[in-house]
N, C-alpha and C positions, 0 to 999 in steps of 0.2 A: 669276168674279172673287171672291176672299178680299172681308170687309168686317171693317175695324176702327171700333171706334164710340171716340172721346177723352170722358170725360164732363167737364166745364168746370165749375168753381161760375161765373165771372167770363167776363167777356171778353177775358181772356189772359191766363188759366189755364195753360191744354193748351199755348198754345204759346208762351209762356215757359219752359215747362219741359222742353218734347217736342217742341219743332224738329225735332230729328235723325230724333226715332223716325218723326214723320209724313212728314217727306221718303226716309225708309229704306221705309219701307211704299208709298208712293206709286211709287217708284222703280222698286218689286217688283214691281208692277203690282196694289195693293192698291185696292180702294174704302177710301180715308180721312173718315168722319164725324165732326166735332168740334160735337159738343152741348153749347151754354153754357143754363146752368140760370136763372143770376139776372141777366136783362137788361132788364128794365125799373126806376124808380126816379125820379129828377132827367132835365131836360133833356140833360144830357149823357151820358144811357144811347144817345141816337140816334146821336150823335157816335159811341157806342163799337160800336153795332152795324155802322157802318160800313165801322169801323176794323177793324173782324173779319173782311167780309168782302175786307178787301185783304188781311189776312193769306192767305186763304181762295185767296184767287187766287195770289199767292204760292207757299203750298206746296202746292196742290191739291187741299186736300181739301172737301169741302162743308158746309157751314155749318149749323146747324139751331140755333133759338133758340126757348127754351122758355116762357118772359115773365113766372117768377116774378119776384119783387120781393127788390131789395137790401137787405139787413138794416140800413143807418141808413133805410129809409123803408120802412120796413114797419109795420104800425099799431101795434102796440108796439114801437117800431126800437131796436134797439141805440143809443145814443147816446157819443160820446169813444172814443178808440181802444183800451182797456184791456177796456174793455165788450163793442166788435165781436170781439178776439182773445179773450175769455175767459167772456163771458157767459151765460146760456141763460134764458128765458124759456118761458111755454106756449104761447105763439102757435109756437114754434120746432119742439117738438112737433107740431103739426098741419101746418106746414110737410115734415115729417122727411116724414110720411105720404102727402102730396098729391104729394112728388117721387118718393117709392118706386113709389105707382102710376103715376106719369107715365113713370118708368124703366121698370118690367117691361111697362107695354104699348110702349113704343118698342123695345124690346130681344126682345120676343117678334116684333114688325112687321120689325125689320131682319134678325134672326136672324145677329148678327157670329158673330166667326169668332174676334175677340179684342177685350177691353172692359178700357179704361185711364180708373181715375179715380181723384182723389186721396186722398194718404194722411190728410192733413189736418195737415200740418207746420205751425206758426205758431197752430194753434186757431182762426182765424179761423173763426167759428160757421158761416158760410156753406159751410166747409168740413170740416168736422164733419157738417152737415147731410149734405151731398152725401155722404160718407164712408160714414155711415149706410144712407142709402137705396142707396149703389152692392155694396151688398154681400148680393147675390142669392143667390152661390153661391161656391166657393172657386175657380173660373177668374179670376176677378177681378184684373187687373195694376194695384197703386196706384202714382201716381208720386210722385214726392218734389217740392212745390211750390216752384220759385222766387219769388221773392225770400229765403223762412222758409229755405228749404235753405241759403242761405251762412251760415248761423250754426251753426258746425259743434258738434256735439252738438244741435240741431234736430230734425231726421230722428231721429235714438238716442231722445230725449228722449219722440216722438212714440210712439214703439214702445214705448218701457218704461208709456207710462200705458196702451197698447193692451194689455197683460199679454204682450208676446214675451220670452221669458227670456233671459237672457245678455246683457243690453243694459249697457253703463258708460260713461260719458263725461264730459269736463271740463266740470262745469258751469257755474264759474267764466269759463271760457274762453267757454263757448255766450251767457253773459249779455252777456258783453263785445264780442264781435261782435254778437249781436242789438242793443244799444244802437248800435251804431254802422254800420246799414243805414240807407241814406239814408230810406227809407220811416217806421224807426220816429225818427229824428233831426229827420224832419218833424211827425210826427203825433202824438206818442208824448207825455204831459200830464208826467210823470215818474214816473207808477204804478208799478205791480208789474208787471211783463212774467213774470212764472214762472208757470203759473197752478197752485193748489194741488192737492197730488198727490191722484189717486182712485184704491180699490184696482180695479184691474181685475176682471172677473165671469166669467173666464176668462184660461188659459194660452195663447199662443200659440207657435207657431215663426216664422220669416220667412226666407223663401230671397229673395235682391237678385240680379239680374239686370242689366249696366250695359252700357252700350257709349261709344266715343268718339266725340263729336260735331266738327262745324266753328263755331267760335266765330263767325265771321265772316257765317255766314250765320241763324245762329244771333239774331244781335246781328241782323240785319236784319227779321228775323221778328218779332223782340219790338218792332223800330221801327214797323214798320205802326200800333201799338198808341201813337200820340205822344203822347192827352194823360196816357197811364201813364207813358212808358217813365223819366223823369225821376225818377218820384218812388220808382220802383219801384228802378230799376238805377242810377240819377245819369249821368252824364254816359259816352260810350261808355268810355275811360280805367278810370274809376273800376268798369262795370260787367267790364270785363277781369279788370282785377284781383280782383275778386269771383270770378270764374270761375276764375282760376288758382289761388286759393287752396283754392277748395273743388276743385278738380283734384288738386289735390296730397291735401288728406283722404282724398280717396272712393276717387281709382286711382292714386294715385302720381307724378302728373305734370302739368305744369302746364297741360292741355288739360280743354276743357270735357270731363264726364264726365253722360249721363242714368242713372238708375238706377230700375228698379222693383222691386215688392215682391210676394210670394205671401206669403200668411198663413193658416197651417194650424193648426186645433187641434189641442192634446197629445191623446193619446189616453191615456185614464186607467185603471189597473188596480185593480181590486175585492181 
């Protein structure tokens, strides 16, 4: 039996955004492991480990949780939502580290077959962290984070600070949808959401990989996850609509579309 390892910052992460992939693999007759990173924090981290494993049962795959700490309660925590999406501290550093070895010994133990973790859409630090440490070797499939993915130029935006060349997008247009994701319409103080541009420390390529998913079930998966799904998606209606719109961006059509990413260095000539 193949094993796919999903690496998760959150606890619904992986399958907010990879419904399809994990029930496509499952299907196959895949061992599916979706490993969430930072699951410990507030009382309602129990709730959410819960909630993870109905996802789990759900779509099949098996559940592993790793018991870092969420970055607003971490000892120097991130604090206001500007901060969690754009900030970095030294304590985060030492974090980048502690999950790198916690990855290569899990990933050396499991020995997948293929390893999905994210690209780090949105900046959210905790994903950024995970981004970091998931990047072992270039097999690596990132995916593109919902909720951050419906703000189109998001994804684009994520790859041009990664150094992938060729990347352009409306970013008039990206600000304008991101302001107006139910998540940042809640949380959001009225800060800067853009975070300031860094030059990247290399070139990169990115070959996207996508396939068509079923919204509906899709929409189901992310519900297991109820004291997010609200704040994350708004109401089923509204999280449609999100879905068809970024449908139409990514493939052309008003169907949920998942999308991953390979990211190859340029190769440089002397």
């Amino acid at each position: 039996m193949k094993t796919a390892l999903f690496i998760s910052p959150h606890l619904d992460d992986a399958v907010f955004s990879c419904a399809e992939m994990i029930r496509h693999l499952v299907t196959d007759g895949w061992k599916v492991i979706v490993v969430t990173v930072f699951t410990e924090g507030a009382d309602e981290h129990a709730l959410r480990r819960l909630e993870d494993l109905d996802a789990a049962h759900l779509l099949g795959f098996e559940a592993l949780h790793l018991g870092f700490v969420d970055a607003p309660f971490r000892q120097t925590g991130h604090v206001g939502f500007e901060e969690i999406l754009f900030g970095w501290n030294t304590e985060d550093d030492a974090v980048v580290d502690a999950v790198t070895k916690k990855l290569r010994e899990l990933i050396n133990t499991l020995n997948p077959d293929r390893v999905f973790a994210p690209l780090g859409v949105g900046e959210h630090v905790d994903h950024r962290i995970v981004f970091q440490a998931a990047r072992l070797d270039g097999s690596v499939e990132f995916y593109e984070e919902r909720p951050y993915a419906y703000a189109r130029g998001a994804v684009e935006l994520r790859l041009r600070r990664l150094g992938v060349i060729g990347i352009d997008f409306d970013e008039e247009r990206m600000l304008r949808d991101l302001r107006d994701l139910p998540f940042v319409r809640l949380y959001s103080s009225g800060g800067k959401l853009l975070p300031v541009p860094s030059l990247p420390d290399e070139a990169l390529w990115a070959d996207a990989k996508q396939m068509v998913a079923d919204f509906r079930y899709a929409c189901e998966a992310a519900k297991c996850y109820a004291s997010q799904y609200m704040s994350f998606c708004g109401d089923e209606e509204t999280h449609e609509l999100l879905e068809k719109r970024h449908g139409l961006f990514v493939g052309g059509t008003e169907e949920r579309w998942e999308r991953t990413w390979i990211l190859r260095k340029m190769e440089t000539t002397s």
